[in-house]
C-alpha angles and dihedrals in degrees: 000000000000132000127239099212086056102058103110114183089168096256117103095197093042090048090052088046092051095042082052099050085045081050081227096187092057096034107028098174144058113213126202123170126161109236089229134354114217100181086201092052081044094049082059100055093264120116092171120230121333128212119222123182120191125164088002088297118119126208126171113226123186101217129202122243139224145148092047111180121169136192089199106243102003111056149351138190135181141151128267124210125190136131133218150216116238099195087052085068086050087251119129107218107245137257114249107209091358103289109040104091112209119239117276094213118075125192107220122202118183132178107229125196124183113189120189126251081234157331099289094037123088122258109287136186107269 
């Protein structure tokens, strides 16, 4: 989860455009979950399809994966890449001093880290 009123790009009036445009008041979080995690498929470079709900709209993404470090059978962590489309959530990416339009396209980037149940389960999402 992340929270809306807590995205900071630096710029004030470009923070107030794009927590308009999340509707952040309405829909204060932004939600992500795998589907699955198969630590093999992981080990691999696959993390499976992700879900991601913004705006009470919900998309899957197969994200690439880097950065994959693993403590067997305690903890993993690893990277996810994906972009998105903001017009597939029903947002219309906004304008930067008033007539340049932002892309519509974002290239996400999240930190992921799965830790077991115990010490005898696979490694799960926490």
């Amino acid at each position: 989860e992340v929270a809306v009123a807590q995205l900071d790009t630096g710029i004030s009036a470009r923070d107030r455009k794009m927590r308009a445009m999340f509707e952040a008041r309405r829909f204060p979080r932004i939600t992500a979950s795998f589907d699955r995690i198969d630590p093999t498929a992981l080990r691999r470079g696959s993390a499976g399809a992700m879900r991601i709900s913004i705006r009470g709209v919900e998309r899957s993404v197969m994200p690439a994966v880097s950065h994959w470090a693993e403590v067997t059978g305690k903890s993993a962590r690893f990277r996810a890449r994906f972009e998105l489309s903001l017009r597939d959530f029903g947002m219309e990416p906004p304008l930067a001093m008033g007539f340049i339009r932002v892309d519509e396209t974002v290239k996400i980037e999240v930190s992921v880290e799965l830790t077991a149940k115990n010490g005898d389960a696979p490694v799960a999402a926490n």
